[in-house]
C-alpha positions as CSV (number, residue, x, y, z in Angstrom):
1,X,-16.1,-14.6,-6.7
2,X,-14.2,-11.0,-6.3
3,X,-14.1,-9.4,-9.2
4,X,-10.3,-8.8,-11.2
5,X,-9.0,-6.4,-12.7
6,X,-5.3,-6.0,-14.6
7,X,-3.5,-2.8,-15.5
8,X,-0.3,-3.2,-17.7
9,X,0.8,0.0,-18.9
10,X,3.6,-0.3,-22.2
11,X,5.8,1.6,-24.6
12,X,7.1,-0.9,-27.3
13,X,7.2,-3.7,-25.4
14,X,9.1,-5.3,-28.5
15,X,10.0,-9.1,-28.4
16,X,9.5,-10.2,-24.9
17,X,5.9,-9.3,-25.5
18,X,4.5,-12.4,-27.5
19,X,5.8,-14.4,-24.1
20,X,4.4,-11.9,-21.5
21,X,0.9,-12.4,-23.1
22,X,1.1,-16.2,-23.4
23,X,2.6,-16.2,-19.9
24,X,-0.9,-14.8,-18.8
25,X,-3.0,-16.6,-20.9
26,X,-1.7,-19.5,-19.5
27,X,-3.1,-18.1,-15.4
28,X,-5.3,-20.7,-13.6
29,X,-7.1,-17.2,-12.2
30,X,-7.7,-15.1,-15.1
31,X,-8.2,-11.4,-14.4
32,X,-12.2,-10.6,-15.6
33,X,-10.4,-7.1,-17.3
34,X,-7.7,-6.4,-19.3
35,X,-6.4,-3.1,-19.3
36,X,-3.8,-2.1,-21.8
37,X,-2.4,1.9,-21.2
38,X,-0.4,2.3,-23.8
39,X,2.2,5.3,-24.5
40,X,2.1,5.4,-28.7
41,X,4.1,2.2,-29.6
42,X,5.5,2.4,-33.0
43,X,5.2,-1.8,-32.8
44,X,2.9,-4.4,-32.8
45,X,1.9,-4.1,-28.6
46,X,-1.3,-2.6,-29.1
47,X,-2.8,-5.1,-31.4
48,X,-1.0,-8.5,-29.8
49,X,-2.8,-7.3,-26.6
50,X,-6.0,-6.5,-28.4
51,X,-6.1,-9.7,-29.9
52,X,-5.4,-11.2,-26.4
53,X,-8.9,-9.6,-25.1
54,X,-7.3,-6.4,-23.4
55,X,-9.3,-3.1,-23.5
56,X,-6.8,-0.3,-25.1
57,X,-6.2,3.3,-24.3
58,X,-4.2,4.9,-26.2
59,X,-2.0,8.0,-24.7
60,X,0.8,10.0,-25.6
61,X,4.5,9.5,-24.5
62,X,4.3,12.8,-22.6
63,X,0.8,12.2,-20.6
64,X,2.6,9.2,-18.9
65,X,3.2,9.8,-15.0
66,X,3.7,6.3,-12.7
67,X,0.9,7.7,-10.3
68,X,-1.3,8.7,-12.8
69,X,-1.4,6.9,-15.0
70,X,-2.3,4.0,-13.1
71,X,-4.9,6.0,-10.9
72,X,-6.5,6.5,-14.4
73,X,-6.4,3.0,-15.0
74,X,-7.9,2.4,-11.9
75,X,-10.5,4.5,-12.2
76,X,-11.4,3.2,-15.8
77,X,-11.7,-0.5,-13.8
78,X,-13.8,1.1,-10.3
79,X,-15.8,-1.7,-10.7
80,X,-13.6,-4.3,-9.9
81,X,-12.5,-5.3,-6.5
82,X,-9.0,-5.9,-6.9
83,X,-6.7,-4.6,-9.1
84,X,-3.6,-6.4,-10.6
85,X,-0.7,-4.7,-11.5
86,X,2.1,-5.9,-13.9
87,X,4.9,-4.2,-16.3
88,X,5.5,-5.1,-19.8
89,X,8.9,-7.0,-18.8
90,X,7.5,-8.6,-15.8
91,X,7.0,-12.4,-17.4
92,X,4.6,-14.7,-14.9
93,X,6.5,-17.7,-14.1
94,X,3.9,-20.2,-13.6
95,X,0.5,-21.0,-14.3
96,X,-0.6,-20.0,-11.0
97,X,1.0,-16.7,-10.0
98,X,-1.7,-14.7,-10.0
99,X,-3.9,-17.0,-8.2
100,X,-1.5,-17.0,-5.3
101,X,-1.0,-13.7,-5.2
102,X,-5.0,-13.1,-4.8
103,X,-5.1,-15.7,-2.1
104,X,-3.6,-13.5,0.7
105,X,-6.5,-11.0,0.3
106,X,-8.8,-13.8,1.6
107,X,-7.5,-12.2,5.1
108,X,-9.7,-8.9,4.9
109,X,-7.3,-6.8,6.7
110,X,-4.6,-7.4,3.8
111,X,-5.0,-4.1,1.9
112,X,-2.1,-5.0,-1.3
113,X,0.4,-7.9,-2.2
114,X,3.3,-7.8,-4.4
115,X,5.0,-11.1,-5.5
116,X,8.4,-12.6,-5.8
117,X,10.9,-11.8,-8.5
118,X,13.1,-14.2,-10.0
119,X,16.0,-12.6,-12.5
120,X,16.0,-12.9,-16.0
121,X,17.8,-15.5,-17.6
122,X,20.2,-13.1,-19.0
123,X,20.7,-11.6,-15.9
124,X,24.1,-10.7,-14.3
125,X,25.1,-11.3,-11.1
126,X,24.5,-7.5,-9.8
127,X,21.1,-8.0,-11.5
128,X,20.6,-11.6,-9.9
129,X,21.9,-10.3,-6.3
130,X,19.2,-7.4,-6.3
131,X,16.5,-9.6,-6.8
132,X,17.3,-12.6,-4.3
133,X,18.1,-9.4,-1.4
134,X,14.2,-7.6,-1.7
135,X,12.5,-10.7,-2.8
136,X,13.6,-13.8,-0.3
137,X,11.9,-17.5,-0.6
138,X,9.6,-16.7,2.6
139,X,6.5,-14.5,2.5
140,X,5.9,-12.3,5.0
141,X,2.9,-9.7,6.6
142,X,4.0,-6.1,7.4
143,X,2.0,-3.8,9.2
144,X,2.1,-0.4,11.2
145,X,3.5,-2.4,14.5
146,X,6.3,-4.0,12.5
147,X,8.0,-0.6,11.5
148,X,11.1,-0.4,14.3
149,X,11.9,-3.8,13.0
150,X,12.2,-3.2,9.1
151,X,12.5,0.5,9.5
152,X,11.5,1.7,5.7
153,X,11.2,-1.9,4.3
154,X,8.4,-2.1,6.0
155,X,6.7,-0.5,3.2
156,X,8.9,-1.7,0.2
157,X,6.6,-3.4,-2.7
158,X,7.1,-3.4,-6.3
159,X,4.9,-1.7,-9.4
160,X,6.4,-4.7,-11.5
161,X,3.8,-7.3,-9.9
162,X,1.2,-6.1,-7.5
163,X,-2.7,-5.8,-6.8
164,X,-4.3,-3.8,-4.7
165,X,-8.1,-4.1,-2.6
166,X,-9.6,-0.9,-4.4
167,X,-11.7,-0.4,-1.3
168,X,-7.9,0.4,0.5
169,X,-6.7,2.0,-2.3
170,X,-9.3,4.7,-2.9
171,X,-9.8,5.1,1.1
172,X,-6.1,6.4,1.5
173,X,-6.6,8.7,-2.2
174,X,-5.4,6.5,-4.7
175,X,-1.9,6.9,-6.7
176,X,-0.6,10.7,-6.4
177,X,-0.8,11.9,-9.7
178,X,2.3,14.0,-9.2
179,X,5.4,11.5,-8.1
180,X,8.3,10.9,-10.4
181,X,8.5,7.3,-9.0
182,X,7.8,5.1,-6.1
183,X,3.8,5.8,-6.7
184,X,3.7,2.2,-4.9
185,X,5.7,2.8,-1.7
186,X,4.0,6.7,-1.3
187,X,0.2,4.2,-1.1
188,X,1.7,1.4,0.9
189,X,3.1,3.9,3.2
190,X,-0.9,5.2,3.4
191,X,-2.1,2.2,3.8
192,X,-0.2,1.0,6.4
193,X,-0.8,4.3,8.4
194,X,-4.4,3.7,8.2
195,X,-4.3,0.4,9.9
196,X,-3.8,-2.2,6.7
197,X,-1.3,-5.1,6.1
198,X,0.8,-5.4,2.9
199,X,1.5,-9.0,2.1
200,X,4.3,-10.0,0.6
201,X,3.6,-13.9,-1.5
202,X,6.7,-15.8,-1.9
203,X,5.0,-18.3,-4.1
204,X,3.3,-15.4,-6.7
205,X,6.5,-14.9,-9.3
206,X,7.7,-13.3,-11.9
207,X,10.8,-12.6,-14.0
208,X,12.0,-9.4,-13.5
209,X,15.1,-7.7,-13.4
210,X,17.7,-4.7,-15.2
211,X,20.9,-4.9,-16.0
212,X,21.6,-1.4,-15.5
213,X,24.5,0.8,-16.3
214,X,26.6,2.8,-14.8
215,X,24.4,6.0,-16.0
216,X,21.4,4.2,-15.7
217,X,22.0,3.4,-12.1
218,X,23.3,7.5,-10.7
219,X,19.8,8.5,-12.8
220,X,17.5,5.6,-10.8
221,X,18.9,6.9,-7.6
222,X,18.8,10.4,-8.3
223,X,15.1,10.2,-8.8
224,X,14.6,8.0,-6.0
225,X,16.4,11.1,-3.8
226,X,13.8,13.0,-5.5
227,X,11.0,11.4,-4.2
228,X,12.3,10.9,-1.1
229,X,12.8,14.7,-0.6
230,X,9.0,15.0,-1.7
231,X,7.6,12.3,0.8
232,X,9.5,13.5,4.4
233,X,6.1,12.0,6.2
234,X,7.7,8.4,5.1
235,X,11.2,8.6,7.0
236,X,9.9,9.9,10.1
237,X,7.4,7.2,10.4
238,X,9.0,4.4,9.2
239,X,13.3,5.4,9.0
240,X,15.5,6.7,6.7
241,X,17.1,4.3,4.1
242,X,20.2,4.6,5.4
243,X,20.6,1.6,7.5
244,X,19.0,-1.0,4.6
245,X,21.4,0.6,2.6
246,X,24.6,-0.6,4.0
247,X,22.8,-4.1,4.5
248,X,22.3,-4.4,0.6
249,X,26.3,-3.1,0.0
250,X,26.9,-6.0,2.9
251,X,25.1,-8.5,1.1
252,X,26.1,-7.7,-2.3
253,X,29.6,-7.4,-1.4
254,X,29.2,-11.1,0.4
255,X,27.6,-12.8,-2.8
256,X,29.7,-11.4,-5.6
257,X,33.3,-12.4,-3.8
258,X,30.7,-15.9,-4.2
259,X,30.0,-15.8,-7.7
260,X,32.0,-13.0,-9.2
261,X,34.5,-11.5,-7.6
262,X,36.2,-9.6,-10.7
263,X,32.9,-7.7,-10.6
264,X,33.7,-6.2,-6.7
265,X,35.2,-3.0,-8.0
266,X,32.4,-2.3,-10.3
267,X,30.1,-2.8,-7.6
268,X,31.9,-0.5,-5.3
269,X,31.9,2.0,-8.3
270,X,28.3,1.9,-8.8
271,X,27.8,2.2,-4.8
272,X,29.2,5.4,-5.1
273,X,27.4,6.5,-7.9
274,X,24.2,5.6,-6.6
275,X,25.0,7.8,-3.2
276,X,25.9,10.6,-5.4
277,X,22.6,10.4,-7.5
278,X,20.4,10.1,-4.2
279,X,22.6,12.8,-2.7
280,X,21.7,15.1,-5.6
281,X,18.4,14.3,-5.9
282,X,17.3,14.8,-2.2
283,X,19.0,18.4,-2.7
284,X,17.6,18.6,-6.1
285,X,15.9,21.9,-5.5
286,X,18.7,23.5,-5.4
287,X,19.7,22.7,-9.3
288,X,18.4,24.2,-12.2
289,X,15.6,22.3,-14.4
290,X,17.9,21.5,-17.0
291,X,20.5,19.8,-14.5
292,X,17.8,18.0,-13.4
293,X,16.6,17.1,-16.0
294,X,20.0,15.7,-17.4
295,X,20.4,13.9,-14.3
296,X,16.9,12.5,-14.1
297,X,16.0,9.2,-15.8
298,X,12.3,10.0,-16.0
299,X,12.8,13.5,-18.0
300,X,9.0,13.6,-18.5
301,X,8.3,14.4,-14.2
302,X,10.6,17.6,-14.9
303,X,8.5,18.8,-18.2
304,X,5.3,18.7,-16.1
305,X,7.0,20.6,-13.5
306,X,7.8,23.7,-15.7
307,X,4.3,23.4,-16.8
308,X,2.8,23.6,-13.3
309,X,6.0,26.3,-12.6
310,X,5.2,29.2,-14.8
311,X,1.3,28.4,-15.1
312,X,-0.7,31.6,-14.5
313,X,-2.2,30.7,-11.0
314,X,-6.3,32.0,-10.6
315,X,-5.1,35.2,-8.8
316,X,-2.9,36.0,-11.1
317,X,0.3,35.5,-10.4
318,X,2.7,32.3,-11.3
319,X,1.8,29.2,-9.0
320,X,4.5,26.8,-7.7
């Protein structure tokens, strides 16, 4: 039997924890590792996963980057053969999610899987809407070939609830260790140019979703346009996001005059907000750190990036 590994890395994971951790001790395919990265909680995480059988390492608030972070934890687990991925608010919603979502990798050439995501109970319908448009009731196989049909969501996935062949992982480089976000889609997009599948299981689910705010949704995007700015390589292989974009603001549009029309103008509203963040953030050289760093919602990337800015360089002058 392949060997399993799991990688949950938390901050306070408050309430919702005690029902994430039953939730997986509840899996017909239990993981043979538990990984817990912690960030310093200040609450019980740490010991409910430790009395749950996870190994702990402990790091500070600042040392937390999405790609490396994980690419630590994947190194700590190199002996396993495939790595499972979850976030602390990503509750399994059956016994066997993670048993389907390892089945697809019985096809070799499947190098990662991500699973469905069902919204939260308390979940509103802007929440509910983003969930049922990236994560429909049919699964699906992408590879290289399929790219002039889904454009860039050829390489969509999710960090919430994903594993990964380590083989496929490490051959493309891992998780970049520099990325403000979208770690996941920068390795699918590797993989898939080397020749793998990403799988997509319908039947592997979790409840996920955010009921994000107005702020909370400019700052997402702006750090999406971020990383999109970083990671050109991904349009021109695969298209710009442009086109999926005006599907979603279709689709959303569609479902809310469905189930809530009152909340059409704060749809459009956040629409445009989103367009300005990515806007920004795709231009975001051009703003001063502490601009971006305001308009940023993971303030941490930008920190780093002074650090790396006015580092004395070998040669002796500042690096960049």
């Amino acid at each position: 039997m392949i060997k399993v590994g799991l990688i949950v890395p938390t901050l306070n994971a408050g309430p919702g924890w005690q029902a994430w951790l039953e939730a997986l001790a509840q899996q017909t395919r239990q993981p043979d590792r538990l990984l817990l990265i912690d960030s310093s909680s200040s609450d019980e995480t740490v010991q409910s996963a430790y009395d749950y059988g996870f190994e702990i390492k402990i790091i500070t608030k600042n040392q937390f980057n999405h790609g490396g972070t994980r690419q630590a934890g994947v190194e700590h687990l190199s002996a396993m053969q495939i790595i499972v991925f979850l976030t602390q608010d990503a509750i399994l919603a059956d016994s066997t999610a993670i048993e389907q979502l390892l089945a697809v990798f019985e096809n070799p050439w499947v190098a990662t899987a991500y699973g469905r995501q069902l919204p939260h109970k308390n979940a509103g319908p802007i929440a509910a809407h983003a969930r049922l448009f990236n994560y429909p009731a049919a699964s699906r196989l992408r590879g290289w070939e399929d790219r002039d049909r889904f454009g860039i969501k050829t390489v969509f996935t999710s960090n919430s609830f994903a594993a990964y062949r380590l083989s496929a992982l490490m051959q493309v480089g891992g998780f970049p260790v520099h990325t403000i976000m979208n770690e996941d889609t920068y390795v699918v997009g590797k993989m898939v140019q080397a020749g793998w599948k990403i799988a997509y299981c319908a039947d592997a689910q979790v409840f996920h979703s955010h009921n994000y705010g107005f702020a909370e949704e400019f700052k997402r995007y702006f750090d999406i346009g971020v990383f999109h700015s970083q990671t050109a390589w991904l349009q021109r292989d695969f298209g710009g996001a442009t086109g999926e974009g005006l599907r979603y603001i279709r689709s959303e549009l569609f479902y809310l005059l469905k189930y809530a029309p009152s909340l059409v103008p704060s749809a459009w509203l956040r629409t445009g907000l989103k367009w300005l963040g990515y806007k920004l953030g795709t231009s975001h050289r051009c703003l001063p750190l502490v601009i971006k760093r305001c308009f940023s919602m993971h303030k941490a990337y930008w920190l780093e990036q002074s650090r790396q800015t006015f580092a004395v360089a070998p040669g002796g002058g500042l690096s960049d």
